[in-house]
C-alpha positions in Angstrom: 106.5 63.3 32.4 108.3 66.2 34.2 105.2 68.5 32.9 102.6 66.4 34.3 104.9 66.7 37.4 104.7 70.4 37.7 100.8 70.4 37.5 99.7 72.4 40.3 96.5 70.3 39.9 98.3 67.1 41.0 100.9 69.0 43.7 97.2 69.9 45.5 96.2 66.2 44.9 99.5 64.8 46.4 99.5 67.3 49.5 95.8 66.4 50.1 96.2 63.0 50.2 99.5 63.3 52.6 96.7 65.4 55.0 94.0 63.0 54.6 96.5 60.4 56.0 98.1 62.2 58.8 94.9 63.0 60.0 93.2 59.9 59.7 96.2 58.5 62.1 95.7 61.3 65.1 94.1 59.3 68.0 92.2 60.2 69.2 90.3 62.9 67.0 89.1 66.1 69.0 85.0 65.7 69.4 83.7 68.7 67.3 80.9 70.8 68.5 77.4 69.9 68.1 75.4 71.1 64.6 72.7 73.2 66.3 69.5 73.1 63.9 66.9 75.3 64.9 63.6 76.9 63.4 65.1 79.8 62.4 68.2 78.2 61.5 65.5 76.3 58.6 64.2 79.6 57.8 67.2 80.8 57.2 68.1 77.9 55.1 64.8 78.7 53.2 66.3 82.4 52.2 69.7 81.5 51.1 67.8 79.0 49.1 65.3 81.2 47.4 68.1 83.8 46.7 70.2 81.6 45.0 67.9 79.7 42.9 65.0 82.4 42.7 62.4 79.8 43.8 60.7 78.5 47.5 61.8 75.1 48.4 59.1 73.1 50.5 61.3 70.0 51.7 62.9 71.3 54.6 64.3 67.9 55.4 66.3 68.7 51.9 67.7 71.5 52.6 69.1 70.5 56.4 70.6 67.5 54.5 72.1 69.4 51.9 73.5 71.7 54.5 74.7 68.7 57.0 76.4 66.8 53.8 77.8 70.4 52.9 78.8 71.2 57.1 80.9 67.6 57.0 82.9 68.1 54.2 83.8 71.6 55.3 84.4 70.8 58.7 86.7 67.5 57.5 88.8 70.1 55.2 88.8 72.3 57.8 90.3 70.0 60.1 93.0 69.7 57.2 93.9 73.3 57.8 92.8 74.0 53.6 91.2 77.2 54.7 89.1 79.3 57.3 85.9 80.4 55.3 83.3 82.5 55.1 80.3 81.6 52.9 82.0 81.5 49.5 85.4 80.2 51.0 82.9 77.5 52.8 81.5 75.9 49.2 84.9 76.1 47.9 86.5 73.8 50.4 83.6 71.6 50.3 84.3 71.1 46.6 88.0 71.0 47.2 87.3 68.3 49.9 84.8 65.9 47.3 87.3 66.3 44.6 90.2 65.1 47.2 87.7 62.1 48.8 87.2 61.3 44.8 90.6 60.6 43.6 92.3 59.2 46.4 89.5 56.3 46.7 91.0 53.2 46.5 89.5 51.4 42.9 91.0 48.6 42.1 91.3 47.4 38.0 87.7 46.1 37.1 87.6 42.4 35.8 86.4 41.6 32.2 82.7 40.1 34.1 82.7 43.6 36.3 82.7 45.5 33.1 80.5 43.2 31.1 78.2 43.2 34.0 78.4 47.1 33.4 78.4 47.2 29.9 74.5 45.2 29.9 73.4 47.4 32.9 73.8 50.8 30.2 72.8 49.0 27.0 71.8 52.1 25.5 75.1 54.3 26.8 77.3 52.4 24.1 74.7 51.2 21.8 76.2 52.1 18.2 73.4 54.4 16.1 71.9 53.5 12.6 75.0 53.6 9.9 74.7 54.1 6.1 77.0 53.9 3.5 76.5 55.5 0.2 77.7 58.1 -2.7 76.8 61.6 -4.1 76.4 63.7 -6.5 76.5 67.6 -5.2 75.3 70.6 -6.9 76.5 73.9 -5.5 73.8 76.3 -5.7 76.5 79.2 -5.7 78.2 78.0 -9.2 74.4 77.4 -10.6 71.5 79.0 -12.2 69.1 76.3 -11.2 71.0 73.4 -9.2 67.7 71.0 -8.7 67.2 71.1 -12.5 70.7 70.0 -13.3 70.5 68.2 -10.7 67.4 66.3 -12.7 69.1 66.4 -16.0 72.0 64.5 -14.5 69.9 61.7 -12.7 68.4 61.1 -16.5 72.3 60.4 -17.6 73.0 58.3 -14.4 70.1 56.0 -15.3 71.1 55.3 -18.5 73.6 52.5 -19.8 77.2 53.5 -20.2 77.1 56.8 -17.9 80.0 58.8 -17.0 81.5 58.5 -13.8 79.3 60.0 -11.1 81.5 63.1 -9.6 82.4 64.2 -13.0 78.4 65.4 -13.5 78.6 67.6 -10.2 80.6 70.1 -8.5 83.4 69.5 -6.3 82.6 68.5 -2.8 85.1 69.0 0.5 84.4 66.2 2.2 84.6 63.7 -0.6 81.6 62.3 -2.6 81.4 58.9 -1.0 80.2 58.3 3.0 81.2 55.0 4.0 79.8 53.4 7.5 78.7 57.0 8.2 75.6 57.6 11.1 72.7 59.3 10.4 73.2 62.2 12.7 76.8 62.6 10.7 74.9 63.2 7.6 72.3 65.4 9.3 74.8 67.9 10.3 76.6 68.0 7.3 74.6 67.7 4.5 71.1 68.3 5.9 68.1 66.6 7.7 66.4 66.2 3.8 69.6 64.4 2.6 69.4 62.3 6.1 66.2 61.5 5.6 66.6 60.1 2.2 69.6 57.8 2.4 67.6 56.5 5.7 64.3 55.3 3.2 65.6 55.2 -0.5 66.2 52.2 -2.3 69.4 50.4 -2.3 71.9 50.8 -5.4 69.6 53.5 -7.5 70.6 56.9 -7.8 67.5 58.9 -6.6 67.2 62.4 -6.0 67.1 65.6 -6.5 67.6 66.2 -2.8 67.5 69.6 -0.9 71.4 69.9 1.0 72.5 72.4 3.7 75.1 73.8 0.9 73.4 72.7 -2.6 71.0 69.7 -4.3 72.2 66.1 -4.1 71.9 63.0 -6.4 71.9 60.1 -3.9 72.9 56.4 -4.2 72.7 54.5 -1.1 74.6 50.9 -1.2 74.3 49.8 2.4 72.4 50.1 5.9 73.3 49.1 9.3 70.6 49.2 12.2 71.5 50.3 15.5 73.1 47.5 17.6 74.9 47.0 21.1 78.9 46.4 20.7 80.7 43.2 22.2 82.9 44.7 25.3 85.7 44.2 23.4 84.9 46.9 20.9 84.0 49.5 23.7 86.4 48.2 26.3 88.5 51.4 27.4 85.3 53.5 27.7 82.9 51.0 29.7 86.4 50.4 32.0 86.5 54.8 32.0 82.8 54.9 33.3 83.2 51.7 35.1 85.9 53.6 37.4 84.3 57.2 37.3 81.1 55.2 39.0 83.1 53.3 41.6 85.0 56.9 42.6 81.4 58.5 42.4 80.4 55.6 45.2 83.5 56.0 47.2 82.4 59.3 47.3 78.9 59.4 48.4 79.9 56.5 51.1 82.5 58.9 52.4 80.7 61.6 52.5 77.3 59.4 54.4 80.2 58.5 57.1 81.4 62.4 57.6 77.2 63.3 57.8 76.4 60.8 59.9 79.3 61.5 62.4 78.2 64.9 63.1 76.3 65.8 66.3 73.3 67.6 65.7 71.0 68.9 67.9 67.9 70.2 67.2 66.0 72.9 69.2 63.2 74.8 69.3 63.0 78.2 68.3 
């Protein structure tokens, strides 16, 4: 606890929050000058633009927005004293000031329906993949001569009555020679797309093979499949109520930050 207290991180969070507050109690608040927006002002707008991101922008309505949302954060962080700025010093106190307006919104704890309602508005953000569960035989192609042919000789003893037991036919393996409940992009990565895509068609309970591996040829035995299926909340409960609150701070945010533009007074002129 006494770490977490001597996060500068949270110190700058704490003292924010105390500014935000006093501020927000000055009455009455001193009427800021005007946001002049003229033609060349736009043009100008159009440079920065095109020098930053190396490519014309045609909406100029986008970019005086952009600048307007960006002009009320800096000017409400200014008005907290967090800095004077020039261009770079600018950005950074509009970034200080969203991550402040972000983490001192008020969210209450989401109710069971709030996060059910959420859960069945991202079906496919928690949706568990395709499992499979099965067992292998590995052949290291460094310890071998030919690894697919005694990989072949192998599935023959397999297939017939009174085998040995399976891993004592192959070579060791590091990450053990059974995959129970495991998803199909698991087996991808480690033991190859070939292997992946066989446990995802072959026949249940027979040892097929010889499949190509990322590391060596596999004899393959799948036992079970599970298709892809959405979770009940109660099985994905702290991450939907983790997103659930990320999205409310996200909306405190934005209607924050649509009440700081919208107070500004712009004019807009002629060249």
């Amino acid at each position: 606890m006494s770490r977490v207290l001597r996060e500068p991180l949270l110190h700058f969070v704490i003292l924010g929050a105390l500014l935000f507050a006093i501020d927000r109690a000055r009455t009455p608040r001193e009427e800021a000058a005007p946001v002049v927006v003229t033609d060349g002002f736009v043009e100008g707008l159009r440079r920065e633009s095109l020098r930053s991101t190396g490519r014309a922008v045609e909406d100029d309505e986008a970019l005086v927005r952009a600048f307007l949302r960006e002009e009320a954060l800096v000017r409400e962080a200014t008005s907290l004293g967090m800095a004077d700025g020039d261009v770079i010093v600018r950005r950074r106190l509009a970034q200080k000031m969203e991550f402040l307006l972000r983490n001192t919104a008020e969210v209450p704890p989401p109710t069971d329906a709030q996060l059910l309602a959420f859960l069945r508005a991202h079906p496919g953000r928690y949706r568990r993949p395709p499992r499979v569960t099965f067992e292998h035989v590995f052949f290291d192609r460094a310890r071998r001569t030919d690894a697919s042919a005694d990989a072949a000789a192998a599935l023959e003893r397999l297939s017939s009555v009174g085998a040995e037991a399976p891993e004592s036919l192959g070579d060791p393996f590091l990450r053990g020679y059974r995959f129970p409940n495991a998803e199909l992009r698991r087996v991808e990565a480690e033991l190859g797309g070939p292997v992946a895509a066989f446990v995802r068609e072959a026949a249940l309970g027979a040892w097929g093979g010889p499949v190509e591996g990322v590391l060596g040829v596999h004899l393959v035995r799948v036992e079970a499949r599970a298709a892809s299926e959405e979770p009940a909340l109660a099985e994905v409960h702290a991450a939907v109520a983790a997103d659930w609150e990320e999205a409310r701070r996200d909306a405190a945010l934005e209607a924050e930050v649509t009440r700081l533009v919208e107070a500004l007074a712009v004019e807009r002129r002629a060249r």
